[in-house]
DRENRO-41398 format. One line per field, with one value per residue (C-alpha): residue in three letters; x, y, z. Coordinates in pm, 1 decimal. Layout:
residues N
type ala	...
px X	...
py Y	...
pz Z	...
This chain:
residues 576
type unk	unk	unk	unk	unk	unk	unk	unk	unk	unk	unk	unk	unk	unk	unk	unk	unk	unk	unk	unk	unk	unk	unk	unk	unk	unk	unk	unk	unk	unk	unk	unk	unk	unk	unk	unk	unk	unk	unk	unk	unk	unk	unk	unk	unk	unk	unk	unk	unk	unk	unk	unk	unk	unk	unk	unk	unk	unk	unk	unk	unk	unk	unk	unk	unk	unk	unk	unk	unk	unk	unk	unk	unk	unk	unk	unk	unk	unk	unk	unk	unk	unk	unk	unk	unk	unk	unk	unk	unk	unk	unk	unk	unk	unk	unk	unk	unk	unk	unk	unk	unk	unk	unk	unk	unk	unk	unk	unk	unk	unk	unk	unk	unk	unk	unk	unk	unk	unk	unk	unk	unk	unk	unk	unk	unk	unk	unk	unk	unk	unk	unk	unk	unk	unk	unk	unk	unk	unk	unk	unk	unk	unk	unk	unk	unk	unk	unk	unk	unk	unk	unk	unk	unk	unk	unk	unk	unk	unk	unk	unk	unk	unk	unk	unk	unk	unk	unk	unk	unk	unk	unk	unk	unk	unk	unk	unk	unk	unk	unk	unk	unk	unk	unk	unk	unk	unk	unk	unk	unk	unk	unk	unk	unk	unk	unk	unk	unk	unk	unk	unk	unk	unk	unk	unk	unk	unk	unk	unk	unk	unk	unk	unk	unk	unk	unk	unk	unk	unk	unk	unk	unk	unk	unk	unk	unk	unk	unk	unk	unk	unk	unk	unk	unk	unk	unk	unk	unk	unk	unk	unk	unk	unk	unk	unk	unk	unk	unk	unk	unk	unk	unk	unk	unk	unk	unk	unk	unk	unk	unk	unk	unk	unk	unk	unk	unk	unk	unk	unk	unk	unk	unk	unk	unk	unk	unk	unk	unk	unk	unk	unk	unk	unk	unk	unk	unk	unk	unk	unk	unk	unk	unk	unk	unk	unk	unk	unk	unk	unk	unk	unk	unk	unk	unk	unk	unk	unk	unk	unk	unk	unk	unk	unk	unk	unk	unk	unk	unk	unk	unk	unk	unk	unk	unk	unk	unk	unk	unk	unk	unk	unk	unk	unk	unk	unk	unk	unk	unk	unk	unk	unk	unk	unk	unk	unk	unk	unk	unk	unk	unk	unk	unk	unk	unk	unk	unk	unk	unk	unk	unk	unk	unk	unk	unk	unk	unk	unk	unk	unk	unk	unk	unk	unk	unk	unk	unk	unk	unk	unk	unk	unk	unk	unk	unk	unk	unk	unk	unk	unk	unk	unk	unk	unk	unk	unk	unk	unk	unk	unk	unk	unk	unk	unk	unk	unk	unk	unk	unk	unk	unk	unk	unk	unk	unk	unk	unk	unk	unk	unk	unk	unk	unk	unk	unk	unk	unk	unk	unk	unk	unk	unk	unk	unk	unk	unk	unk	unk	unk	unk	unk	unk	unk	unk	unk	unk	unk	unk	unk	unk	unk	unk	unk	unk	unk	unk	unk	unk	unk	unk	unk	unk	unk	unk	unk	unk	unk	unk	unk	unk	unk	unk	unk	unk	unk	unk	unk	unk	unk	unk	unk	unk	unk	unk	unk	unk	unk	unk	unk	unk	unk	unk	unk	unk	unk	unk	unk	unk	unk	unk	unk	unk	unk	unk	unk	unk	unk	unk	unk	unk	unk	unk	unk	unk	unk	unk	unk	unk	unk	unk	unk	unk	unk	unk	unk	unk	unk	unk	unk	unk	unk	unk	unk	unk	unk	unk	unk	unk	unk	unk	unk	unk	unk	unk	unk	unk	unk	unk	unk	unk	unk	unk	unk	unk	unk	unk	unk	unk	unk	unk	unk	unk	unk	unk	unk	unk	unk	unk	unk	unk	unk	unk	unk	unk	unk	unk	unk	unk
px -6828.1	-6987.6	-6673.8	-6492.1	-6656.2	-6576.8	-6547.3	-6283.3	-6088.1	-6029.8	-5785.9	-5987.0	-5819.1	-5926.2	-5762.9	-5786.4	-5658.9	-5542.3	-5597.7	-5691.0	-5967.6	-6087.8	-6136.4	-6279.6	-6522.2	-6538.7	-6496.5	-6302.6	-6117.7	-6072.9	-5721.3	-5490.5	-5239.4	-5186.4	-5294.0	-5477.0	-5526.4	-5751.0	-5446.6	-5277.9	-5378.8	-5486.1	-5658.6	-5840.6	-5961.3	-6054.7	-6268.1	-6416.3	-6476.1	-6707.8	-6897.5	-6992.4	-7054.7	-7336.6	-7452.5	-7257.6	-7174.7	-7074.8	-6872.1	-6775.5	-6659.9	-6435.0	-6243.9	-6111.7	-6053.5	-5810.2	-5687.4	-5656.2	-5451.8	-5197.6	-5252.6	-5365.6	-5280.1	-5513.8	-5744.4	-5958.6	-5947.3	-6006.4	-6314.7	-6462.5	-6410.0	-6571.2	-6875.1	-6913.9	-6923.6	-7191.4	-7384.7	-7359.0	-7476.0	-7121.8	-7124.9	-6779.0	-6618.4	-6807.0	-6662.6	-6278.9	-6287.3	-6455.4	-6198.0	-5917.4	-6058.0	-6100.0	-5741.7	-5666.1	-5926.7	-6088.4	-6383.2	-6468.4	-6908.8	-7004.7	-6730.9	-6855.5	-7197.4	-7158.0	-6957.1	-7261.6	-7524.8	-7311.2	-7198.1	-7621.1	-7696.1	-7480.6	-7686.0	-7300.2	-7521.5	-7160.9	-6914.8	-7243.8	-7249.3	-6900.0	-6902.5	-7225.1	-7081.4	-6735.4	-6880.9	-7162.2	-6984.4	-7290.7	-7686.4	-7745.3	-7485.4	-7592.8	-7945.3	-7886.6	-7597.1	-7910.1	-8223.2	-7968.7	-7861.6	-8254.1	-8344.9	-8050.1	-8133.9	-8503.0	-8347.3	-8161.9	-8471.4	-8412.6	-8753.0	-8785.9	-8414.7	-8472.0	-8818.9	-8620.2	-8348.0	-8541.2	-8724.2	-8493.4	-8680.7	-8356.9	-8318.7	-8431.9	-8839.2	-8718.2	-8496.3	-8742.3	-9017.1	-8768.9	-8718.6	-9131.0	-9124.0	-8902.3	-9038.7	-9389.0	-9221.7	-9024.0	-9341.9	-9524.8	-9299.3	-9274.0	-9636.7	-9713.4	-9987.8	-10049.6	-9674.1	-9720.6	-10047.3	-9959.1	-9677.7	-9866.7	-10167.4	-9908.7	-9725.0	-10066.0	-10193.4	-9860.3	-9782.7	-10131.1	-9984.8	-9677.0	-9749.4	-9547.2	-9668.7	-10004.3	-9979.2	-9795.3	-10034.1	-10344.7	-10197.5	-10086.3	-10443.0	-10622.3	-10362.8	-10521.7	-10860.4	-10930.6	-11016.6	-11267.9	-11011.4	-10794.0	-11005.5	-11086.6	-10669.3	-10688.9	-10983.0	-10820.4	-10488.3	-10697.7	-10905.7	-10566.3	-10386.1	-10346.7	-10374.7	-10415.1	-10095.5	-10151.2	-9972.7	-10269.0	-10544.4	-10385.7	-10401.5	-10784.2	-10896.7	-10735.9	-10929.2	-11187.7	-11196.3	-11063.3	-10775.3	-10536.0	-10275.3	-9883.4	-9702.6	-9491.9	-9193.8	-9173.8	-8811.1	-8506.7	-8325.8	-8628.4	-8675.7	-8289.3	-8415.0	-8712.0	-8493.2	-8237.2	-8531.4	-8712.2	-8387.6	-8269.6	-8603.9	-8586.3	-8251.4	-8366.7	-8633.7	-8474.4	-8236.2	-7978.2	-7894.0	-7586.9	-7659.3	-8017.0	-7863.3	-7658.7	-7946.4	-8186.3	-7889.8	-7827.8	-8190.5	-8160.3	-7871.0	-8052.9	-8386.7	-8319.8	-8722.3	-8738.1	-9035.1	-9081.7	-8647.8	-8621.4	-8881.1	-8731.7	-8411.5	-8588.1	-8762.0	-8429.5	-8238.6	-8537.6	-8460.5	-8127.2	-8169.4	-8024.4	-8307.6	-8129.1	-8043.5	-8392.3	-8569.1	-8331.7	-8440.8	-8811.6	-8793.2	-8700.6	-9033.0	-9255.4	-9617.0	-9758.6	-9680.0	-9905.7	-9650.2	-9592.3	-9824.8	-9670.2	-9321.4	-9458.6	-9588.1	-9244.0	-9084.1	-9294.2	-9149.2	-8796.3	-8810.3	-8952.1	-8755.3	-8494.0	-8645.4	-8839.6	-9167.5	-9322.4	-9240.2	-9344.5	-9654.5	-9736.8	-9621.1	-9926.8	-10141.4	-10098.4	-10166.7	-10496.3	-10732.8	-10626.7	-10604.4	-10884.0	-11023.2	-10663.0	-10661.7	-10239.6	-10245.4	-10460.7	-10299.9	-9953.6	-10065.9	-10231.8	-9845.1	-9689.2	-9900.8	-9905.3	-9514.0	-9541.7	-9766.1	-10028.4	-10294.0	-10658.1	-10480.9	-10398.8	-10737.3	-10895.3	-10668.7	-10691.5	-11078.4	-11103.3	-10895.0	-11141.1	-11426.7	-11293.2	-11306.2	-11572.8	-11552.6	-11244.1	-10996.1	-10685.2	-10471.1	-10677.2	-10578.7	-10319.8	-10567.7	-10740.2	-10445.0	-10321.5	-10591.9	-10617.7	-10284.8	-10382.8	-10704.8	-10497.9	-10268.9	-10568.8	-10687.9	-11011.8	-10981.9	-11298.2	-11270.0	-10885.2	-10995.6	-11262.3	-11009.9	-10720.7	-11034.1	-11129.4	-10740.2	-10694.7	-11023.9	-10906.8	-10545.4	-10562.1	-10179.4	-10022.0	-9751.2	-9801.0	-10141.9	-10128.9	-9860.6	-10024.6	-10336.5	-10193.7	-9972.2	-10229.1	-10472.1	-10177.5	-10059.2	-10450.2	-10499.7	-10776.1	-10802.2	-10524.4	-10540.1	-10626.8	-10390.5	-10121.8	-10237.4	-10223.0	-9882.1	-9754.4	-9842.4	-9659.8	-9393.3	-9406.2	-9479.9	-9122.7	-8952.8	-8651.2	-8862.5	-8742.8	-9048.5	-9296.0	-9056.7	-9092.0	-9508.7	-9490.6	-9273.9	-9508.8	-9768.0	-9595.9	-9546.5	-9850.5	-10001.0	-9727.6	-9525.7	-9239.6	-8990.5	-9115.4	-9077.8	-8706.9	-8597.4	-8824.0	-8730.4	-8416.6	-8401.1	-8633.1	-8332.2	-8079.3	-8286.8	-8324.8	-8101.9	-8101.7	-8525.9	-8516.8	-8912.3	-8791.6	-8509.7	-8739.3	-8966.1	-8660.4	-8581.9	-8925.6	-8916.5	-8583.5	-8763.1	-9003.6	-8771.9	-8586.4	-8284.4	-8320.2	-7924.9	-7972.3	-8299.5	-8126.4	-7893.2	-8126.0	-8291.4	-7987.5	-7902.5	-8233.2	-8158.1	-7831.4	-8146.1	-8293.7	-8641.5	-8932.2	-8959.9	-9279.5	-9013.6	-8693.1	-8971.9	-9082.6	-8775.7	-8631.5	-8883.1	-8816.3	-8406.8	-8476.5	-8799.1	-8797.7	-9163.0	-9444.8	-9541.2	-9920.7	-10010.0	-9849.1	-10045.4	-10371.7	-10316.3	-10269.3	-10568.0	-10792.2	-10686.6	-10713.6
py 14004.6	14208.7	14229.1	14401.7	14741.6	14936.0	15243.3	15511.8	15628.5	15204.8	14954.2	14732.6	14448.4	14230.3	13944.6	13818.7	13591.5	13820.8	14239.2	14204.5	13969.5	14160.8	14470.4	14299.7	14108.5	14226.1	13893.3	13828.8	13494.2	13246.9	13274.8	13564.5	13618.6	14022.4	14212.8	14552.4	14895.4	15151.6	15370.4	15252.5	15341.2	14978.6	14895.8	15279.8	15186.3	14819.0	14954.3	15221.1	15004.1	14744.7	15051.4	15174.5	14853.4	14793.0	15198.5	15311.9	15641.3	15844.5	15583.9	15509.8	15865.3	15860.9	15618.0	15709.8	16035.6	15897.9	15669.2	15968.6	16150.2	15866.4	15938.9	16220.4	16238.3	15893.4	15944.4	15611.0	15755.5	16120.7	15992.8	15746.4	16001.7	16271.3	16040.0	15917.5	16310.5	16369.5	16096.2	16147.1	16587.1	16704.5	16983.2	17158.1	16843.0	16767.0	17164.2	17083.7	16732.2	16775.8	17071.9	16822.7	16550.4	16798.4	16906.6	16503.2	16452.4	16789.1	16603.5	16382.2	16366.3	16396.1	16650.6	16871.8	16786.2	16882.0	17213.6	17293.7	17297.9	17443.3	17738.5	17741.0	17783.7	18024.2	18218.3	18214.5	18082.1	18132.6	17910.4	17662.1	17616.2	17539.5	17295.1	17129.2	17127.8	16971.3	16691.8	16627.6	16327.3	16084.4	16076.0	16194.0	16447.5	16567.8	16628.0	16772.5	17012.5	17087.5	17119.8	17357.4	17578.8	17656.4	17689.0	17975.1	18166.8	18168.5	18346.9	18565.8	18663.0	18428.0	18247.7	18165.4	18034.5	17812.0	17651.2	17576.9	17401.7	17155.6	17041.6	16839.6	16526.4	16319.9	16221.1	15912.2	15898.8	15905.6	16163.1	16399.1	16341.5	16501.0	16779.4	16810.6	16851.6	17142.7	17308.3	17273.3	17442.8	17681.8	17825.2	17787.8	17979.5	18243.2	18330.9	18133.7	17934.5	17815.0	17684.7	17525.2	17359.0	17213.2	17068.6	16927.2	16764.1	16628.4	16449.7	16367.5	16167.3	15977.0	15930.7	16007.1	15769.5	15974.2	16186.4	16479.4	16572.4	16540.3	16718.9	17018.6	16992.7	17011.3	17313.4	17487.8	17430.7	17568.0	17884.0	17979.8	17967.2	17591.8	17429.7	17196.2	17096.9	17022.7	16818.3	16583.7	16542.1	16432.9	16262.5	16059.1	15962.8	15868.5	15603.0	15487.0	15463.7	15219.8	15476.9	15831.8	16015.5	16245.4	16550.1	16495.2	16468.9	16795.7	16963.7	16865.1	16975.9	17351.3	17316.7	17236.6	17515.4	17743.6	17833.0	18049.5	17766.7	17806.0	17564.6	17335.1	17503.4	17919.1	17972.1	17830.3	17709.4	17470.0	17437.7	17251.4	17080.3	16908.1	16749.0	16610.0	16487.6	16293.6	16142.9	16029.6	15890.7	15679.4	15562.8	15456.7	15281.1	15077.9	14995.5	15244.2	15335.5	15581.4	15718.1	15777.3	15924.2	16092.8	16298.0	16344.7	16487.1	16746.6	16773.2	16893.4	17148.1	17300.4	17302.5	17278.4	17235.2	17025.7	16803.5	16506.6	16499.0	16434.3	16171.1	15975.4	15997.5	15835.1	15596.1	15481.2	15485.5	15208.1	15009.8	14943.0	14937.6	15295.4	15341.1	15615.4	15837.6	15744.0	15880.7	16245.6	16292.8	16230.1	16461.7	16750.1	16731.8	16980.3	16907.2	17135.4	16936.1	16703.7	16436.7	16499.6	16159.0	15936.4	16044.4	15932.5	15593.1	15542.4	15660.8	15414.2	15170.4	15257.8	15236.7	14901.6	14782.6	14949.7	14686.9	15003.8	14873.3	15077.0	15394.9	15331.7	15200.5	15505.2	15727.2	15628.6	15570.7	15954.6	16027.5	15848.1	16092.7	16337.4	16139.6	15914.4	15820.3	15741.4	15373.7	15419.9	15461.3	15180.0	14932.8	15046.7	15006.1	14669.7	14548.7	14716.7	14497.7	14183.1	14228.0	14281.9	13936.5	14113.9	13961.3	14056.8	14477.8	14376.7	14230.3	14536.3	14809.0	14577.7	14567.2	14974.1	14967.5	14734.1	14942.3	15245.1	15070.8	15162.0	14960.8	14709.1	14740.4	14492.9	14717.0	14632.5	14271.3	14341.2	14436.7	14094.3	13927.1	14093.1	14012.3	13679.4	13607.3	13796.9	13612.4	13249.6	13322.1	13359.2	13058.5	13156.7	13005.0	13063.6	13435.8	13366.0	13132.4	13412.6	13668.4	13471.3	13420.9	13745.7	13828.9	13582.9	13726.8	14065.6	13962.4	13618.0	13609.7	13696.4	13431.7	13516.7	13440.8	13145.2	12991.5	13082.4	12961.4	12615.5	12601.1	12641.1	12379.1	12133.5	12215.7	12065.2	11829.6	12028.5	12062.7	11941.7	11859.3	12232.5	12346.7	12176.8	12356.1	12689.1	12631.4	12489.6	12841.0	13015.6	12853.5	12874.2	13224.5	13275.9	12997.2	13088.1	13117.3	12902.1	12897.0	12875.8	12540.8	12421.0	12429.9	12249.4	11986.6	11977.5	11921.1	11598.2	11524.9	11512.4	11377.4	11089.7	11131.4	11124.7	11017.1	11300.4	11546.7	11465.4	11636.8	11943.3	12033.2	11981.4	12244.8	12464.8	12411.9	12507.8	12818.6	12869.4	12737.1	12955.5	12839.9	12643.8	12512.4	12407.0	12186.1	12041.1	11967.3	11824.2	11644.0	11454.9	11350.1	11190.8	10991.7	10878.5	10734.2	10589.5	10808.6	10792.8	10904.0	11203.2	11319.1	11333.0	11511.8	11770.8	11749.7	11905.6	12152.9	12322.9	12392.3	12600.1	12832.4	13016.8	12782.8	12894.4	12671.8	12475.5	12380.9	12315.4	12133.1	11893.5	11849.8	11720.1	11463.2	11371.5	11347.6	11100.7	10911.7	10996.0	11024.2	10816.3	10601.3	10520.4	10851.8	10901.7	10651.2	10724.3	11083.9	10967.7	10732.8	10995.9	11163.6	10858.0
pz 4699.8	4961.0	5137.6	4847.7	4862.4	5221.0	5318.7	5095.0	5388.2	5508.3	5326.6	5089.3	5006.6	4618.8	4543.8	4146.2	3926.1	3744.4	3716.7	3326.6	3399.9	3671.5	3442.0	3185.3	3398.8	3701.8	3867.6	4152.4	4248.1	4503.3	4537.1	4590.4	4345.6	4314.7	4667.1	4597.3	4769.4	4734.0	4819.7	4492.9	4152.9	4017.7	4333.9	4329.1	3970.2	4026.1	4319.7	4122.8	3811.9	4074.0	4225.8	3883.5	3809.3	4123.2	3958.5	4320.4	4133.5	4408.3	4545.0	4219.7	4191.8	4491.3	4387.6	4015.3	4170.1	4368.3	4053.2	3867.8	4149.5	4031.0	3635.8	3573.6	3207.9	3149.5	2919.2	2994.1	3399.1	3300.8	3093.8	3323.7	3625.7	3420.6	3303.7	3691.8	3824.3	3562.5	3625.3	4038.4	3945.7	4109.9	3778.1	3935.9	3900.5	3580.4	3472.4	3579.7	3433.1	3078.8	2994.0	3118.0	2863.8	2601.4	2593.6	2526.0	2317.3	2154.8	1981.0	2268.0	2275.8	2578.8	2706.2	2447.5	2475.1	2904.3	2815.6	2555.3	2802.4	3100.0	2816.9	2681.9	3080.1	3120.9	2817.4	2635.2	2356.0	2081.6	2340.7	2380.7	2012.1	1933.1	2175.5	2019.8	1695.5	1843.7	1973.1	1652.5	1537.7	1513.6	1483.0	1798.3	1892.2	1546.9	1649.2	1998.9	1802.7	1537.2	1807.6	2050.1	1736.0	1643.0	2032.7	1990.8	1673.7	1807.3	2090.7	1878.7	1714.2	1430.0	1401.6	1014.7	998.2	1319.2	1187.9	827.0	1042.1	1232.4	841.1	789.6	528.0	445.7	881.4	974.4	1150.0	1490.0	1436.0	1193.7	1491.8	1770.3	1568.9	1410.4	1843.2	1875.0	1584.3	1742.1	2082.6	1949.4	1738.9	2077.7	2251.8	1987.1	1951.2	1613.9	1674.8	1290.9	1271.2	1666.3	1568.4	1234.5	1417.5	1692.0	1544.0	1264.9	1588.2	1817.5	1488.5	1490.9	1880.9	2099.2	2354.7	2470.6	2775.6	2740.8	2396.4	2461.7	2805.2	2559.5	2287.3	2551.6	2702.3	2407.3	2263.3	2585.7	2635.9	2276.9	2323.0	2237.5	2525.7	2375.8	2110.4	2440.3	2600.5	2284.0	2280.5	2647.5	2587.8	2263.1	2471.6	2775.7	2537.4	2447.2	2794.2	3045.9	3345.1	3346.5	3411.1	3735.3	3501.4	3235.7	3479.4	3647.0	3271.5	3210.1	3585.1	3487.5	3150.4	3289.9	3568.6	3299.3	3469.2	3290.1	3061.7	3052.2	2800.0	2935.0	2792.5	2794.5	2756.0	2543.7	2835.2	2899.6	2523.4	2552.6	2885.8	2686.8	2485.5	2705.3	2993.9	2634.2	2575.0	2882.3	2974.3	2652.9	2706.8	3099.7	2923.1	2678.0	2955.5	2897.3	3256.8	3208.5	2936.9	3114.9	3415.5	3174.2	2964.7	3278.6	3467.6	3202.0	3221.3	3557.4	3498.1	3252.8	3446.9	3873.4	3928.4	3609.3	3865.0	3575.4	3520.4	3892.8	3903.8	3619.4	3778.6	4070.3	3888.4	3733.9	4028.1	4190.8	3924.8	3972.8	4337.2	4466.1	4710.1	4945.6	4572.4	4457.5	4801.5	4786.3	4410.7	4529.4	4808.6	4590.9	4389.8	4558.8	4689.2	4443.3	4155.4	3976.2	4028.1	4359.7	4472.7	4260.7	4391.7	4733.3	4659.6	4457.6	4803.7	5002.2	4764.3	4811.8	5187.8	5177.8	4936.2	5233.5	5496.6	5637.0	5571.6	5864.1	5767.7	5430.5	5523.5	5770.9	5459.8	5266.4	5548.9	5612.4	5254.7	5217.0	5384.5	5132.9	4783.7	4926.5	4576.7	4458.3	4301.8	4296.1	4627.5	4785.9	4532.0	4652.4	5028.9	4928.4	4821.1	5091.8	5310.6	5144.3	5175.0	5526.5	5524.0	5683.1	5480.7	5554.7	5545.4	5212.7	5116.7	5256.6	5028.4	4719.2	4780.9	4839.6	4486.5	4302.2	4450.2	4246.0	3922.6	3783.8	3433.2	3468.0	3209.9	3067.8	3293.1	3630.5	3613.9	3872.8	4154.7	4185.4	4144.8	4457.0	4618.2	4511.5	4664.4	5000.0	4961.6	4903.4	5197.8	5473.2	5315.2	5197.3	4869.2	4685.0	4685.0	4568.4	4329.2	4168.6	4178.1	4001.8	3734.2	3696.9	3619.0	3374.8	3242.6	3216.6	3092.2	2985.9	2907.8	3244.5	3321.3	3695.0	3720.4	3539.8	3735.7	4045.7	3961.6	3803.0	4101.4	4355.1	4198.4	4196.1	4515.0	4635.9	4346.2	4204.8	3822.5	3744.6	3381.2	3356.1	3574.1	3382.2	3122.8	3246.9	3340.7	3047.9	2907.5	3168.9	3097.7	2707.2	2782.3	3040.7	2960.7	3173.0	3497.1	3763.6	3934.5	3653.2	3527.8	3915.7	3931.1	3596.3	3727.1	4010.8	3848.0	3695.6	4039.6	4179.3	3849.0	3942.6	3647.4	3875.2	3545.7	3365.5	3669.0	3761.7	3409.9	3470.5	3811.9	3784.2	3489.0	3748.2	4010.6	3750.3	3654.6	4058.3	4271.5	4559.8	4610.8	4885.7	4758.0	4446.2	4587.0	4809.6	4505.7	4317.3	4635.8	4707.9	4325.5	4362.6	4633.4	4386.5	4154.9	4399.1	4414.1	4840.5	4854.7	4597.9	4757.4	5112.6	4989.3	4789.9	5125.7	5309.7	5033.4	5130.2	5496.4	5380.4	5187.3	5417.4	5423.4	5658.5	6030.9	5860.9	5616.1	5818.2	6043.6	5698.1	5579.1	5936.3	5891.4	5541.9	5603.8	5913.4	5744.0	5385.1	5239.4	5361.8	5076.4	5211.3	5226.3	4845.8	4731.1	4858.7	4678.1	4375.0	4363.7	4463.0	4173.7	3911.5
């Protein structure tokens, strides 16, 4: 598969089964029946239709341009080309392509919906409309049509007919809650601080947990003279939250020094912006990744230093594993926003996740004289280093971390946990055992921790009536973990249920079968039952995985020995 994708200007060469299957699937055969080119207008689309599949947009791009140098009348090429350009922020080629498409189809959504905020940026708030209302087909082209129309006759000076837009009671919640938003910013924005705070409190009751409208309400209540009232709103969400977002703790510092406030949204252009960034982070979410790039790109257009857009967009992008796109939209967040240090750590992430582990580590190194009481930081340098298998640097960020907390929450289960695992790997198990503990303690329902707890009592027949309980959680908990089904099999294993175990790791091998551990398990169980020629074989399978030299070195031994039965035994009457 990797071979597939090369280069635009070089021949790329697919074979398939057939071109249909390809396009529906994106799967590519054994055998060559049809040849393809990227210099031909099926293999140009095939190769664009795998790029966008892998979220290579910009590669994507390239390629159904060149398709659509073949047809350019096709309205599935035009579209997909169009949607690609969007979602890659080329908005010249976004321009050209969406008035192509809308000559072919005139109502098409997100044509319109592009041409509406390019017109609306543009301040040709008439053209911007039309296009809105074009493309309104639908819940959600409806409300963006709706939201941009009163963002535009507040502009034009038409408050009261704006307000009485967005009061709509016959829309679904979600929908009557987007717009209960506007109304609260477009009073905000026009001086009406009754109309803003009904709206706000109304929405705060309803969704205290959502960071950007407490962050506006906060600010909107300390640019009027109630900062107290402010702080309680911070105050209420940070009861609430997991963490404390760095833009909130930014707002309540400036309260709290009574530095002059500025609303998160001053003019109707970032009015529009608002909604698109709340949408596409939603969508990205919920696991909507083009229509997320989609929204958050508009975002962007509508808003160029839009700081919380472009870290979305990065935050997206890591998830789908576009580190270099991630690390540019990162890099454009300046140092003076409140964000800024949480677009680093996410860039230390993407260059290790890039196999540039020392760069990312020296990132945060650099960063820790500064933000020095940062518990995001030292538990991102604690990762960074347990990656990096540099243990006792882990144990000593995760401890720095855990020295910061000063009442341990649900949330802070993840800091022992790394530690316990740095802890496990130097071998000083007490400590590792405490910390896995504490975890559990904290969050008694993390699958994680209970497997690796379970798993590392089995793996030293200790507790292991309890530790096969623990796992058995894990698993009902994920039970479509390979490895969580593999520690429960082990546990069979080592309790010498060695029936028992062959069914469970051989699901854990099904659910895994690129773990070169878990064949090994499934392998020394075979053993057991005597199944000598299947175990061999299992064996073998697990030198073609990538294993580690103390395991190449074990399994050597096992292929040309098998398993020493007097040592088995002895193991499992120490534990009768």
């Amino acid at each position: 598969m990797k071979k597939f994708l090369k280069p635009f200007a070089t021949v790329l060469s697919v074979t398939v089964i057939g071109a249909a299957l390809l396009l529906s699937q994106g799967v590519l055969a054994e055998k060559a029946e049809v040849e393809l080119q990227p210099n031909s207008f099926l293999g140009s689309y095939l190769a664009g239709r795998y790029a966008s599949s892998r979220h290579d947009t910009a590669e994507a791009a390239l390629y159904m341009r060149r398709a659509l140098d073949y047809e350019p009348t096709n309205k599935r090429i035009l579209e997909q080309s169009f949607l690609l350009e969007l979602m890659a922020g080329d908005w010249g080629r976004s321009t050209e392509l969406s008035n192509q498409l809308i000559t072919i189809d005139p109502a098409h959504p997100f044509a319109r919906l592009y041409r509406g905020v390019d017109e609306f940026k543009h301040k040709n708030y008439s053209a911007a409309e039309s296009h809105f209302q074009a493309g309104s087909d639908g819940p959600l082209g409806a409300l963006i049509a709706k939201i941009a129309q009163a963002w535009i006759l507040s502009e034009q000076g038409q408050y009261d007919k704006a307000m009485k837009m967005l009061n709509s009671k016959s829309e679904t919640d979600w929908v009557r809650d987007y717009q209960q938003y506007h109304r609260a910013l477009i009073a905000d924005v026009n001086g009406k601080v009754k109309d803003a705070q009904k709206a706000y409190s109304r929405l705060y009751r309803k969704y205290h947990q959502m960071v950007r409208l407490v962050g506006s309400y906060a600010q909107f209540l300390a640019k009027n003279g109630q900062r107290k009232a402010a702080l309680q709103v911070l105050r209420g969400h940070f009861k609430k939250s997991r963490l404390k977002h760095p833009d909130l703790q930014f707002i309540e510092a400036r309260i709290r020094a009574k530095v002059p406030m500025v609303s998160y949204v001053e003019t109707v252009q970032e009015g529009l912006a608002e909604i698109f960034f709340s949408l596409g982070d939603r969508r990205a979410e919920n696991g909507g990744i083009d229509d997320g790039l989609i929204f958050l790109q508009m975002s962007r257009l509508l808003r160029p230093d839009f700081a919380a857009a472009e870290f979305s967009l990065a935050s997206l992008l890591y998830r789908v594993k576009k580190y270099d796109r991630a690390i540019v939209h990162l890099s454009a967040i300046d140092e003076n926003q409140p964000i800024w240090l949480d677009a680093q750590i996410l860039k230390a992430q993407s260059l290790s996740a890039k196999k540039d582990s020392k760069k990312a580590i020296a990132l945060l190194e650099d960063l820790t004289g500064k933000y020095g009481k940062d518990i995001d930081l030292y538990n991102a340098l604690g990762k960074l280093y347990l990656d990096e298998e540099n243990y006792a640097k882990a144990v000593e960020n995760y401890t720095t971390a855990i020295n910061l907390i000063k009442k341990p929450r649900s949330s802070d289960w993840f800091y022992y946990y790394g530690r316990g695992i740095s802890y496990e790997r130097l071998k000083v198990w007490a400590k590792a055992e405490k910390d896995f503990k504490q975890s559990l303690k904290l969050s008694p329902n993390r699958p994680d921790v209970l497997n690796y707890l379970g798993y590392s009592w089995v793996d030293q027949n200790l507790n292991l009536t309890q530790a096969m309980k623990l796992i058995r959680k894990a698993v009902k908990l994920k039970p479509n973990s390979g490895y969580y089904v593999d520690s429960l099999g082990w546990a069979h294993y080592r309790l010498g249920k060695y029936k028992e175990a062959v069914s469970i790791l051989e699901k854990a091998v099904m659910l895994r079968p690129d773990d070169p551990v878990i064949n090994d398990h499934l392998g020394d169980v075979y053993w057991r039952v005597g199944r000598h020629n299947e175990a061999r074989f299992q064996w073998k399978q697990v030198l073609s995985l990538k294993p580690t030299k103390e395991l190449i070195e074990e399994i050597n031994k096992k292929m040309k020995h098998g398993l020493n039965e007097k040592r088995q035994a002895k193991v499992n009457i120490e534990k009768k």
